[in-house]
Backbone and ligand atoms as CSV (ligand in chain L), in Angstrom:
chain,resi,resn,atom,element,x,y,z
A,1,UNK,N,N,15.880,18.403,-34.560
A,1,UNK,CA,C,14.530,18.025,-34.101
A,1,UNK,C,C,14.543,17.576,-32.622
A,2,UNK,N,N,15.341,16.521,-32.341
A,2,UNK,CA,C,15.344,16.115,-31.117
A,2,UNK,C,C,16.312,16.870,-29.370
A,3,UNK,N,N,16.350,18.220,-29.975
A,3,UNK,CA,C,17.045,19.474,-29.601
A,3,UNK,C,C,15.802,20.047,-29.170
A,4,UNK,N,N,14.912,20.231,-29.945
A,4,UNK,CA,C,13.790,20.764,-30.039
A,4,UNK,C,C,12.830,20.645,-29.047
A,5,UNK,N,N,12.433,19.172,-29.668
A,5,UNK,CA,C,11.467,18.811,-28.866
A,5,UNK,C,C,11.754,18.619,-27.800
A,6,UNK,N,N,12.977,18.441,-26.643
A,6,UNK,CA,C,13.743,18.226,-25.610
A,6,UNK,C,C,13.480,19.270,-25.012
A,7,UNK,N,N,13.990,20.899,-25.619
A,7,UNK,CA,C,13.775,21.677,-25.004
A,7,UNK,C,C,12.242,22.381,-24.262
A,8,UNK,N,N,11.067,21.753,-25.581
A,8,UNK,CA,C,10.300,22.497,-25.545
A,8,UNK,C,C,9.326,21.620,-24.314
A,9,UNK,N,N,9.545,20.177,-24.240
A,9,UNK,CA,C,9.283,19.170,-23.474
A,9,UNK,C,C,9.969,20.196,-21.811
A,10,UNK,N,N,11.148,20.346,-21.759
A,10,UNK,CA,C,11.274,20.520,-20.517
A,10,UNK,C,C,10.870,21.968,-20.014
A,11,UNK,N,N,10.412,23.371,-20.883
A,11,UNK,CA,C,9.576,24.555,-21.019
A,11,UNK,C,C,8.728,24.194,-20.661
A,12,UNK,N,N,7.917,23.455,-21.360
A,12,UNK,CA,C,6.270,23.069,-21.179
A,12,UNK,C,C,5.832,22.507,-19.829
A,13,UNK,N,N,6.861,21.891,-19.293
A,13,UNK,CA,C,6.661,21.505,-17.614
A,13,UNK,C,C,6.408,22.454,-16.756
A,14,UNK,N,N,6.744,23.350,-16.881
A,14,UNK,CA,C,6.315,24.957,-16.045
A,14,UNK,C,C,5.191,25.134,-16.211
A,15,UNK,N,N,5.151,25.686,-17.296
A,15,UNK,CA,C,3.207,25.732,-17.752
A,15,UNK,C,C,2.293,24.470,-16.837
A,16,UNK,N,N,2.414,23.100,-17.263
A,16,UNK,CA,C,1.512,22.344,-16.586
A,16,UNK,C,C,1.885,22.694,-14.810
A,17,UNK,N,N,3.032,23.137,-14.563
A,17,UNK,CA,C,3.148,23.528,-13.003
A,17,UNK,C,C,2.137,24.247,-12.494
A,18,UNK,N,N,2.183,25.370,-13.590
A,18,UNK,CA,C,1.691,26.809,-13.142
A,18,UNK,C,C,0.432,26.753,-13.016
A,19,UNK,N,N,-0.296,25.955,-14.567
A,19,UNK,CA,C,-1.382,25.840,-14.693
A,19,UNK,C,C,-2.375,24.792,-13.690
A,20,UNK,N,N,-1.978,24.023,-13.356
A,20,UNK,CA,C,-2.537,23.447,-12.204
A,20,UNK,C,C,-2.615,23.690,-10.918
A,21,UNK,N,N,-1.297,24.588,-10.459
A,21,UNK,CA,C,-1.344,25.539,-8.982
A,21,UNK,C,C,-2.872,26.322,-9.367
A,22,UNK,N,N,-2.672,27.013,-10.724
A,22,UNK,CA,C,-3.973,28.252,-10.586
A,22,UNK,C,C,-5.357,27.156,-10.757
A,23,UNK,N,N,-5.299,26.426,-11.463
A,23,UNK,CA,C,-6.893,25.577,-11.474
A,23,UNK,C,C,-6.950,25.118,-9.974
A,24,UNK,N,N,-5.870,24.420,-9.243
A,24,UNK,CA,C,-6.483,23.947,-7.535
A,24,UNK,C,C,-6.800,25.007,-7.063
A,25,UNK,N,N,-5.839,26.471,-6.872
A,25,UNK,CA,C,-6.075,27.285,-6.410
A,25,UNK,C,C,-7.390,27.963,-6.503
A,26,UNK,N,N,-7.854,28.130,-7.749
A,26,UNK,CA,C,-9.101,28.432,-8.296
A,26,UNK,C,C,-10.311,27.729,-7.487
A,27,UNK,N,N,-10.212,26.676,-7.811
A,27,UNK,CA,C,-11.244,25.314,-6.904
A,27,UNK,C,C,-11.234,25.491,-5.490
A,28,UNK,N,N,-10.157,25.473,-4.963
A,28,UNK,CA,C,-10.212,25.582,-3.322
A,28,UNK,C,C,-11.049,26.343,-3.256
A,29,UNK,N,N,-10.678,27.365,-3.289
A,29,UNK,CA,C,-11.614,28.903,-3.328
A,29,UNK,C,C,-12.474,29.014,-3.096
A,30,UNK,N,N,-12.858,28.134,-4.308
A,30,UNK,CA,C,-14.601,28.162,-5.110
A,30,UNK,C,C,-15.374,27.524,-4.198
A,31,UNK,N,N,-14.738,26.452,-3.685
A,31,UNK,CA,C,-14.610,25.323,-2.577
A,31,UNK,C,C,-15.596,25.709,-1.262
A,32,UNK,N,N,-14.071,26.495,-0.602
A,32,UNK,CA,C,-14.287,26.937,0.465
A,32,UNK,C,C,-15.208,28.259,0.557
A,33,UNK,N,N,-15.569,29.007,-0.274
A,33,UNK,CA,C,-16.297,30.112,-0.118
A,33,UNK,C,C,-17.738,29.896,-0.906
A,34,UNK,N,N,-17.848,28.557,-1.240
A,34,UNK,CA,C,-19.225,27.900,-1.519
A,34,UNK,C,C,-19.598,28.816,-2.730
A,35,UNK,N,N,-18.375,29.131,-3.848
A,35,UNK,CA,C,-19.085,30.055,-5.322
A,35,UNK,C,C,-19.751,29.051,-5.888
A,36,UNK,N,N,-20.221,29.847,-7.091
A,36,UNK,CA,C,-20.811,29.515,-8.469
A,36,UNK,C,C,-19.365,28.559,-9.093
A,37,UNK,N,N,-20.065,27.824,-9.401
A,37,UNK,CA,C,-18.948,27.476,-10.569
A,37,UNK,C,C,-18.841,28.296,-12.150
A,38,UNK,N,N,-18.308,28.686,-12.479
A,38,UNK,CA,C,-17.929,29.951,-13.174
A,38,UNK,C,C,-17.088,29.471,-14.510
A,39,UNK,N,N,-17.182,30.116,-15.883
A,39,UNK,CA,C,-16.732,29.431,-16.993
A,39,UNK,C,C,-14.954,29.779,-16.443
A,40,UNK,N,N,-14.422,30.472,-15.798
A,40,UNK,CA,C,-12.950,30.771,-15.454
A,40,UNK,C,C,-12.473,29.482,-14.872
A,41,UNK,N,N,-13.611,28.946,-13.693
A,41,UNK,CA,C,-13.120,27.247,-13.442
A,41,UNK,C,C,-12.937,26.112,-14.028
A,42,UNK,N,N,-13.935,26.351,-15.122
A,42,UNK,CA,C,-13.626,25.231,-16.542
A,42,UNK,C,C,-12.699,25.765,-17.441
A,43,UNK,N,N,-12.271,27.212,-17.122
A,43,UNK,CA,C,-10.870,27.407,-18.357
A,43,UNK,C,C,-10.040,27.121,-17.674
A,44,UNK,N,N,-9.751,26.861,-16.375
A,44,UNK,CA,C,-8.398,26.681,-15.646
A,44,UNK,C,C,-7.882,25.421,-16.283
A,45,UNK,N,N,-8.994,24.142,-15.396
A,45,UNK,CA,C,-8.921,22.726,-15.690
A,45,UNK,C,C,-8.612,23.185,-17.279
A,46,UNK,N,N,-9.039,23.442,-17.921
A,46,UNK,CA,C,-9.033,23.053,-19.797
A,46,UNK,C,C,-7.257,23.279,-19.821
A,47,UNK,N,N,-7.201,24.595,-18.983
A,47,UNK,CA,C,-5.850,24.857,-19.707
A,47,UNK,C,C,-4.979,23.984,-18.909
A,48,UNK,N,N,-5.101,23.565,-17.892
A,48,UNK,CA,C,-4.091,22.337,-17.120
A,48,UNK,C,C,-4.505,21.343,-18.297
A,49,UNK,N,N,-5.093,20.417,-18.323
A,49,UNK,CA,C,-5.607,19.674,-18.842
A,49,UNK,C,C,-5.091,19.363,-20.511
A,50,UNK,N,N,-4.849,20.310,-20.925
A,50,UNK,CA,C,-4.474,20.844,-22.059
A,50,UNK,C,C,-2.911,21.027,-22.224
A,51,UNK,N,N,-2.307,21.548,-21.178
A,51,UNK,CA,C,-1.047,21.458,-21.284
A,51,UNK,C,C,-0.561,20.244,-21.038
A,52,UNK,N,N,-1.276,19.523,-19.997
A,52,UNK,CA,C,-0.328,18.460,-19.815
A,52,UNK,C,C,-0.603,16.914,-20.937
A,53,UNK,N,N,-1.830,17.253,-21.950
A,53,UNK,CA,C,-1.652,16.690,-22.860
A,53,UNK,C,C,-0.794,16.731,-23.547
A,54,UNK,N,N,-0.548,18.293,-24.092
A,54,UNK,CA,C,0.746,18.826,-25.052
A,54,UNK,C,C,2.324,17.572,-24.306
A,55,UNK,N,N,2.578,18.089,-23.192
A,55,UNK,CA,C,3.543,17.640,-22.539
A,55,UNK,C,C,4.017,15.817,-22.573
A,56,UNK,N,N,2.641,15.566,-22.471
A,56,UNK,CA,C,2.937,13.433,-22.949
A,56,UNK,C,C,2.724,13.333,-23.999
A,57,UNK,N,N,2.260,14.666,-25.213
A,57,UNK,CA,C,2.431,13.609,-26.505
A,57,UNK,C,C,3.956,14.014,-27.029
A,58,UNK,N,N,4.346,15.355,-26.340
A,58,UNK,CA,C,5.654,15.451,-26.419
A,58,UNK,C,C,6.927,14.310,-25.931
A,59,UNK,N,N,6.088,13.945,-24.627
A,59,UNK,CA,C,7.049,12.664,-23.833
A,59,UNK,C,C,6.878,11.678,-25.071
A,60,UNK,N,N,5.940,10.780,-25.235
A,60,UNK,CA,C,5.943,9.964,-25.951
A,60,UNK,C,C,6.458,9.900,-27.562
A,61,UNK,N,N,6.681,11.065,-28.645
A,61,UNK,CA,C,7.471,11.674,-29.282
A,61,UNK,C,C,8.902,11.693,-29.200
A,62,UNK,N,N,9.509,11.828,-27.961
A,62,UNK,CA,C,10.872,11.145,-27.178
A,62,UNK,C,C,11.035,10.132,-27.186
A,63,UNK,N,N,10.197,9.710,-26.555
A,63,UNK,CA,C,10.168,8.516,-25.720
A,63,UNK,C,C,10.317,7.252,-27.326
A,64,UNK,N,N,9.372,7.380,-27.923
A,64,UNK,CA,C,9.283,6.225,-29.069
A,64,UNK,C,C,10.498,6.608,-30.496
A,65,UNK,N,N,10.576,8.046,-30.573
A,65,UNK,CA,C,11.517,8.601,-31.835
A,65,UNK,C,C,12.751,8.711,-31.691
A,66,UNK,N,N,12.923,10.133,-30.373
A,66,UNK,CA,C,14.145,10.655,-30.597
A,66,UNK,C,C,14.798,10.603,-29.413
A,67,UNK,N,N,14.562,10.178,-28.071
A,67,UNK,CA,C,15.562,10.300,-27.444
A,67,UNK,C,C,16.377,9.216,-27.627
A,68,UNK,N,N,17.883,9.339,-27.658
A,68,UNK,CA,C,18.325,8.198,-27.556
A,68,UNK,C,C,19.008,7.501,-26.498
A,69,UNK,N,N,18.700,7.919,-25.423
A,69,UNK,CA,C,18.155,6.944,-23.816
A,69,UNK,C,C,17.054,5.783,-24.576
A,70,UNK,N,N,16.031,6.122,-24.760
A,70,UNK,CA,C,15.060,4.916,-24.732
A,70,UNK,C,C,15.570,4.225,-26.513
A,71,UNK,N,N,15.608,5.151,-27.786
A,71,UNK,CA,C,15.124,4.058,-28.730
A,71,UNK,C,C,17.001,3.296,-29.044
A,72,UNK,N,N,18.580,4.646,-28.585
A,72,UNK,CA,C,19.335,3.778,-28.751
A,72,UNK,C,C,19.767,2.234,-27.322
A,73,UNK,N,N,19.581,2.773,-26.477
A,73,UNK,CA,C,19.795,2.306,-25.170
A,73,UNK,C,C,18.918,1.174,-24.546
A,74,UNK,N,N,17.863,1.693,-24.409
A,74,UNK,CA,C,16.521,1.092,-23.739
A,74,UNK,C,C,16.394,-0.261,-24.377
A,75,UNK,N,N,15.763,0.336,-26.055
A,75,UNK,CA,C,15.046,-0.500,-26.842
A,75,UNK,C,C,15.985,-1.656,-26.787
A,76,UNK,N,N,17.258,-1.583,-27.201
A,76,UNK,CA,C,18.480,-2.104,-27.409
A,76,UNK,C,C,18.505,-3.334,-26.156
A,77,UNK,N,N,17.927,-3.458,-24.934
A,77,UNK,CA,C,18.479,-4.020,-24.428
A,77,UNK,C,C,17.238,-3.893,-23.312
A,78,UNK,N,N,16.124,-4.391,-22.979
A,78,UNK,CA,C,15.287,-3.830,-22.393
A,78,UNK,C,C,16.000,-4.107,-21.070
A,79,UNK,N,N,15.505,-5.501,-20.823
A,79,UNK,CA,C,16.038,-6.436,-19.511
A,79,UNK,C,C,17.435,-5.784,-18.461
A,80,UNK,N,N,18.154,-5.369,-19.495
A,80,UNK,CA,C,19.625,-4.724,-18.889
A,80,UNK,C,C,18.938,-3.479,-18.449
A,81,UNK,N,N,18.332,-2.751,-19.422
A,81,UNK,CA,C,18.253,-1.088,-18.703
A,81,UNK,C,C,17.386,-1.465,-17.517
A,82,UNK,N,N,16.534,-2.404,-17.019
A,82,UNK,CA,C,15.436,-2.349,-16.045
A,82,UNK,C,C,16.889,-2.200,-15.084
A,83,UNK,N,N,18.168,-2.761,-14.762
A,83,UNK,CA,C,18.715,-2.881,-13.834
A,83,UNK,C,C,19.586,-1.528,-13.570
A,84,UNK,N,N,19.402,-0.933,-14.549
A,84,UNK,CA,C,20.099,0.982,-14.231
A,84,UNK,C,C,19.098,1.693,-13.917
A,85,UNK,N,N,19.315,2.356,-12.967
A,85,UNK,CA,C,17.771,3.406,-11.983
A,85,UNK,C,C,17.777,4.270,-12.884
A,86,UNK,N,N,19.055,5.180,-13.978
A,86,UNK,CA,C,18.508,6.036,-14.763
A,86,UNK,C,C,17.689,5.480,-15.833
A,87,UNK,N,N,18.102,4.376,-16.707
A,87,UNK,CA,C,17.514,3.977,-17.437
A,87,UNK,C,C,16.112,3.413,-17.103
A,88,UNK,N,N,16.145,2.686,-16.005
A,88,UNK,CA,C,14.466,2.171,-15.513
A,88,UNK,C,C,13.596,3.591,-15.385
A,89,UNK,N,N,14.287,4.214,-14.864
A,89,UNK,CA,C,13.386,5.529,-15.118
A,89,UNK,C,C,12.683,6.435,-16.135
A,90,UNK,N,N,13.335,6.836,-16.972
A,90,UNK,CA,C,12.787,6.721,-18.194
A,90,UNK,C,C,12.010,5.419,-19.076
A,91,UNK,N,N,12.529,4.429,-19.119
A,91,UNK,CA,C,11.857,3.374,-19.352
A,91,UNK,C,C,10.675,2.721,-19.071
A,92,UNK,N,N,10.566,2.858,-18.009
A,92,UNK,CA,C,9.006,3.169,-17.402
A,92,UNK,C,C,8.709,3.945,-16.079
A,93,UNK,N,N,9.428,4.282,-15.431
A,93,UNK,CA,C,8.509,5.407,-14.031
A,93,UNK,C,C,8.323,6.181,-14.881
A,94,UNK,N,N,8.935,6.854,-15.324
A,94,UNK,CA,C,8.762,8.246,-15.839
A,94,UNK,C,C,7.069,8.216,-16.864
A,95,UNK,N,N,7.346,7.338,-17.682
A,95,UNK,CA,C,6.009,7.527,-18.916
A,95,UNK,C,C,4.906,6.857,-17.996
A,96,UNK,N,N,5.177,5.779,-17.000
A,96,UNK,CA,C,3.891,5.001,-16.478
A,96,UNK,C,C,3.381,5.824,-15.345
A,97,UNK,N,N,4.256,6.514,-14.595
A,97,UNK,CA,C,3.658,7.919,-14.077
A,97,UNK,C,C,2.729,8.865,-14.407
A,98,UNK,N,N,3.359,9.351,-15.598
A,98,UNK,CA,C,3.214,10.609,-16.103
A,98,UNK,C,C,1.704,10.352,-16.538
A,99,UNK,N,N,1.647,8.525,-17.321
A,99,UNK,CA,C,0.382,8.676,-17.421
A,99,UNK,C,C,-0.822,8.302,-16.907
A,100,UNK,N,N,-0.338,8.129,-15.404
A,100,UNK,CA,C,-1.240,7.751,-14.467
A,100,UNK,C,C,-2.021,9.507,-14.303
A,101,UNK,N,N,-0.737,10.389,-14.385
A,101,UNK,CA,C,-1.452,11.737,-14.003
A,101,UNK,C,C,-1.977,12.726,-15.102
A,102,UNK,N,N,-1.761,11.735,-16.194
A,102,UNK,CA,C,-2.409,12.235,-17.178
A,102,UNK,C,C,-4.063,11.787,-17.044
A,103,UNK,N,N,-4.160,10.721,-16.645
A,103,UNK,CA,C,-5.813,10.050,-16.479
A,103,UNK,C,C,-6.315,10.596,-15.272
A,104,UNK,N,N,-5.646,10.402,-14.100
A,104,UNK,CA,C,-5.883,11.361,-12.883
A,104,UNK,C,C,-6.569,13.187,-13.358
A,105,UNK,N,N,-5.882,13.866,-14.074
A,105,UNK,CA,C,-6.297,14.839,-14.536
A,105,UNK,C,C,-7.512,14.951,-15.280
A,106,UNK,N,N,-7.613,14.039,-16.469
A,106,UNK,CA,C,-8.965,13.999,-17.232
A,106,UNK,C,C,-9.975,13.324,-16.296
A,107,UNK,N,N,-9.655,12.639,-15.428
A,107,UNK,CA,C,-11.092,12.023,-14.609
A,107,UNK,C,C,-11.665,13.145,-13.941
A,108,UNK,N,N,-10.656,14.543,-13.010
A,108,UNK,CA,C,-11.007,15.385,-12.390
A,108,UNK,C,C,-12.257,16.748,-13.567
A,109,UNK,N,N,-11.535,16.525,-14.910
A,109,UNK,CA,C,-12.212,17.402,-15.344
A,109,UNK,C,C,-13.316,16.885,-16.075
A,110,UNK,N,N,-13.489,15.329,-15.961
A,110,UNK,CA,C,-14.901,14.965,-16.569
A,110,UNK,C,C,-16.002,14.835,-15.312
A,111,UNK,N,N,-15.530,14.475,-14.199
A,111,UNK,CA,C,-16.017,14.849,-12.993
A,111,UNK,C,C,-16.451,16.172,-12.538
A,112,UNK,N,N,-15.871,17.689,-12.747
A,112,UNK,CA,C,-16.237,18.505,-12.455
A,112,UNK,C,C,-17.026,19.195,-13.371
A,113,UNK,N,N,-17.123,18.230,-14.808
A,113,UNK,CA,C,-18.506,19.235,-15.328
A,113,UNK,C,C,-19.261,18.215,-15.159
A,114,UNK,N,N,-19.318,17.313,-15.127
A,114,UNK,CA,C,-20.723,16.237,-14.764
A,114,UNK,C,C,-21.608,16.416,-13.091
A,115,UNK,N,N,-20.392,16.747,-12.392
A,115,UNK,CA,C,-21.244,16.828,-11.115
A,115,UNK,C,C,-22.737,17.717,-10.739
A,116,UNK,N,N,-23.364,17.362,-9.857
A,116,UNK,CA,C,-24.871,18.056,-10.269
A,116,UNK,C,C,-24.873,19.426,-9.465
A,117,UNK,N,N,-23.737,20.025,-8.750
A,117,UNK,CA,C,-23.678,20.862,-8.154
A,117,UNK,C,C,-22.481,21.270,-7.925
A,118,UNK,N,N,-22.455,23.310,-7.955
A,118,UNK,CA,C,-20.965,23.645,-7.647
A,118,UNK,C,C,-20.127,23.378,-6.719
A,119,UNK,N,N,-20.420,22.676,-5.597
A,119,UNK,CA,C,-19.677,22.680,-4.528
A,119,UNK,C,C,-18.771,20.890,-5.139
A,120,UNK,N,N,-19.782,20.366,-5.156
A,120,UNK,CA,C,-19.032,18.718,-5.739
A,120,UNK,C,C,-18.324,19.148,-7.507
A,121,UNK,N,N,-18.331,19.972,-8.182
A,121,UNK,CA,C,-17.736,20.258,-9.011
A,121,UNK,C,C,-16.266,20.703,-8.736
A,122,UNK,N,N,-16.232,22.219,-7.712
A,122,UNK,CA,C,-14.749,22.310,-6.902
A,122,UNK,C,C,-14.429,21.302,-6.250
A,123,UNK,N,N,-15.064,20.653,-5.901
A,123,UNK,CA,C,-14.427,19.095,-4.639
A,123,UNK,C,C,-13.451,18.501,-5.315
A,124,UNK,N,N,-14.433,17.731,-7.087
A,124,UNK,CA,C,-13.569,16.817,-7.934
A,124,UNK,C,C,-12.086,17.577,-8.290
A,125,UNK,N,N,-12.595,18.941,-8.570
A,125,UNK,CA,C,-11.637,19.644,-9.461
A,125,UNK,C,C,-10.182,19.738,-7.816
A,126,UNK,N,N,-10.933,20.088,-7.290
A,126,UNK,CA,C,-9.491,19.709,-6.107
A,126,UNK,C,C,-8.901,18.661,-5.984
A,127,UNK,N,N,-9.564,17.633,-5.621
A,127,UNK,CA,C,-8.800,16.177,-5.289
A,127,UNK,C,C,-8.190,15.635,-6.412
A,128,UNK,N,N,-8.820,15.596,-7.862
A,128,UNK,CA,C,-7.820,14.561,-8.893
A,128,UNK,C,C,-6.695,15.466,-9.627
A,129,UNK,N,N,-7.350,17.033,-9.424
A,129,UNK,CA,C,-5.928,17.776,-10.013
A,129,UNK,C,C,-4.918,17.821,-9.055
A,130,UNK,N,N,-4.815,17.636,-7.408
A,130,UNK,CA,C,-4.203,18.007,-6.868
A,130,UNK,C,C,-3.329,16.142,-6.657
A,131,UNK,N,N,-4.202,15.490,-6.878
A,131,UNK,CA,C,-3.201,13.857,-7.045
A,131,UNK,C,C,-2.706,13.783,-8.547
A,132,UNK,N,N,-3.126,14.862,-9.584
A,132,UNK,CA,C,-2.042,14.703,-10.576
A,132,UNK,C,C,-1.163,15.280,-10.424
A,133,UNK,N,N,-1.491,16.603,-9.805
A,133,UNK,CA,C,0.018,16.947,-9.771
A,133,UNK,C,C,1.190,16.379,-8.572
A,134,UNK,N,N,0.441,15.950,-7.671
A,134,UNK,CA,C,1.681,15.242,-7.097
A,134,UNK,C,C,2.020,13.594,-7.518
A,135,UNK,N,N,1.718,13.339,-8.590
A,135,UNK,CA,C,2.802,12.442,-9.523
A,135,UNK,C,C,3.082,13.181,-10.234
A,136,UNK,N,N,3.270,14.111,-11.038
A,136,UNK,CA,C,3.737,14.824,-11.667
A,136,UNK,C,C,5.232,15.041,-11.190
A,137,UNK,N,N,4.594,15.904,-9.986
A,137,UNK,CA,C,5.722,16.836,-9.338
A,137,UNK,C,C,7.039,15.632,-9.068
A,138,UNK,N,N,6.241,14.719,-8.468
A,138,UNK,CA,C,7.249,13.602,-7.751
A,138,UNK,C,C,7.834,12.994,-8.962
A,139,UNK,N,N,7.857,12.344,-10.723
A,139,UNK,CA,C,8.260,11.909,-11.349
A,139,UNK,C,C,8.857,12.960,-12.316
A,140,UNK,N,N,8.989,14.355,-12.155
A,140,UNK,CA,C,9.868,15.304,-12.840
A,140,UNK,C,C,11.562,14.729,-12.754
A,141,UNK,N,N,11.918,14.386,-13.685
A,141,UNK,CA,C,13.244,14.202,-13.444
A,141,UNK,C,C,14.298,16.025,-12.967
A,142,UNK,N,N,14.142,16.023,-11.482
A,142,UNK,CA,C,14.483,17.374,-11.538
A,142,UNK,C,C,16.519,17.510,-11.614
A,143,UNK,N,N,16.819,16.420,-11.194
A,143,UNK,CA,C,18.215,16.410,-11.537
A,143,UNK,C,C,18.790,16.992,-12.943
A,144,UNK,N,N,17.712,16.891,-14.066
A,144,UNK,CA,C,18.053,17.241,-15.495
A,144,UNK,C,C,18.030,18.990,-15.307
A,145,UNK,N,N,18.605,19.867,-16.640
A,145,UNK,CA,C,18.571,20.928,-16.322
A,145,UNK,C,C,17.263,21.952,-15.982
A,146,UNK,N,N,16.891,22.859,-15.063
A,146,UNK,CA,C,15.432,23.496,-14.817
A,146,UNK,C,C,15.190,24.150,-16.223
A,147,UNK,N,N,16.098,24.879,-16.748
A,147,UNK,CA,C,15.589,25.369,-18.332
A,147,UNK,C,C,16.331,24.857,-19.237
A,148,UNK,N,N,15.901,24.828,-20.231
A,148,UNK,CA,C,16.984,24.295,-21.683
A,148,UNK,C,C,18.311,24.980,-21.806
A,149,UNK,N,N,19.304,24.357,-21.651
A,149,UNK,CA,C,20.553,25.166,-22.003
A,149,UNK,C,C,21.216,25.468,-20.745
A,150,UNK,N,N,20.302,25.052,-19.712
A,150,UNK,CA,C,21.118,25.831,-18.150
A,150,UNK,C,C,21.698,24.119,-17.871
A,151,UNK,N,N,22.653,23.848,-18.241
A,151,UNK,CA,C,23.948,22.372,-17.613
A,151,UNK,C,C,23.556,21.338,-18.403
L,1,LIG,C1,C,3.824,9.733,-21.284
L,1,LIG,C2,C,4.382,10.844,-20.879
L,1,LIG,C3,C,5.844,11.180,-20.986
L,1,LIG,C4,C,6.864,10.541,-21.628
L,1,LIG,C5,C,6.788,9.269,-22.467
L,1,LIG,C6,C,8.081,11.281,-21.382
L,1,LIG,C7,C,9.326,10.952,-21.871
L,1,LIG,C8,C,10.499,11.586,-21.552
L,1,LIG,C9,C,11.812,11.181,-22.008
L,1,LIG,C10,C,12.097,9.974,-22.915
L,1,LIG,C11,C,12.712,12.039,-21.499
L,1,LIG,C12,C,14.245,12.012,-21.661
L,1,LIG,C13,C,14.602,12.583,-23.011
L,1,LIG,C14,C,16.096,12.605,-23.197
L,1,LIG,O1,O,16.826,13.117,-22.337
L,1,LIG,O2,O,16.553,12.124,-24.246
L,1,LIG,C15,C,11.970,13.011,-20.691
L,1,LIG,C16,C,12.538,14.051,-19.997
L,1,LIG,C17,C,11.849,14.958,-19.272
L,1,LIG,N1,N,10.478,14.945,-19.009
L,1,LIG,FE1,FE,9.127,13.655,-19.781
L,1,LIG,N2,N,7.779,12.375,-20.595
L,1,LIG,C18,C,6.433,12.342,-20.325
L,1,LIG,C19,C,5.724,13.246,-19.582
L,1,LIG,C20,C,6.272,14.327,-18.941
L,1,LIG,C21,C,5.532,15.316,-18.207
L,1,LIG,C22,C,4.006,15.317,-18.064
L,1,LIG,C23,C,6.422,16.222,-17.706
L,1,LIG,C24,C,6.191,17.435,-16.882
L,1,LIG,C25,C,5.044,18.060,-16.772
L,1,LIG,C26,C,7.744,15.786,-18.120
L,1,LIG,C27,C,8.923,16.417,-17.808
L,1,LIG,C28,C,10.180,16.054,-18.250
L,1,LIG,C29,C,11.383,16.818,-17.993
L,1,LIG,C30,C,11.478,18.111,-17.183
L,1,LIG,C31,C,12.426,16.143,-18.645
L,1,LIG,C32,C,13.911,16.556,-18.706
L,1,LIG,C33,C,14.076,17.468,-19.929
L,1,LIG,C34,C,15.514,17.966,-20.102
L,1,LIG,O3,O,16.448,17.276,-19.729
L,1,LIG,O4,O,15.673,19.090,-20.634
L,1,LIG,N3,N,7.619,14.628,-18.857
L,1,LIG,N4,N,10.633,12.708,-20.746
């Protein structure tokens, strides 16, 4: 199980990569060339939005069950792990990050269908997807392997 979900946790990070390059990308666009807002701009956000839910209930699934960094290590000893940078990291940058850009993300996409016009709809959809993904990007533990099974 915890093979599993490890792997599929560090797969699924691509997707929220990918999927949020194409939703900003999408928005700029839409942005700068003053479109319609278009149901393709609300499937982008959905599917960012969507993956990177998948991705923290996967973290937190780790994080509380099976990795055993946090429930043998961590839990075990909170106070001590705050003083190891790997362990503080997982312990909290990593999840208190992740879910800063998890809320960062849903504010952008409750913002871009509420707004009263397409141009402030691409605006939101630019600025809070593009500050989730750079906590995202910046709290990827990229030292770990890029695909499952590669080191
Ligand atoms: C609340 C949210 C999250 C929590 C609690 C969480 C938790 C964790 C934990 C505990 C680990 C280490 C597991 C282990 O090695 O035993 C981990 C690794 C990792 N996390 Fe997260 N995570 C969260 C969100 C995310 C997000 C949103 C991404 C990327 C989009 C991400 C990407 C990764 C990657 C790439 C690894 C390394 C995987 C590997 O070594 O194969 N995490 N996460």
């Amino acid at each position: 199980m915890y093979p599993f979900v490890l792997a599929t946790h560090n797969l699924v990070r691509w997707l929220v990569l990918t999927a949020a390059i194409v939703a900003i990308a999408w928005a700029v666009v839409g942005w700068l060339k003053k479109k319609e807002w278009t149901k393709t701009g609300d499937l982008t956000g959905a599917i960012f939005v969507g993956l990177l839910d998948l991705n923290v209930l996967l973290g937190l699934i780790l994080y509380l069950f099976l990795s055993p960094i946090t429930t043998q290590v961590v839990f075990a000893n909170f106070g001590a792990a705050m003083k190891d940078n790997m362990l503080r990291f997982y312990a909290v940058e990593h999840i208190f990050t992740m879910l800063v850009a998890l809320a960062l993300a849903h504010v952008g996409r409750v913002l871009s269908k509420k707004a009263s016009d397409a141009m402030k709809k691409h605006r939101a959809a630019v600025i809070w997807f593009t500050l989730s993904l750079l906590a995202i990007v910046v709290m990827i533990p990229w030292n770990r392997p890029l695909l499952p099974g590669l080191g």
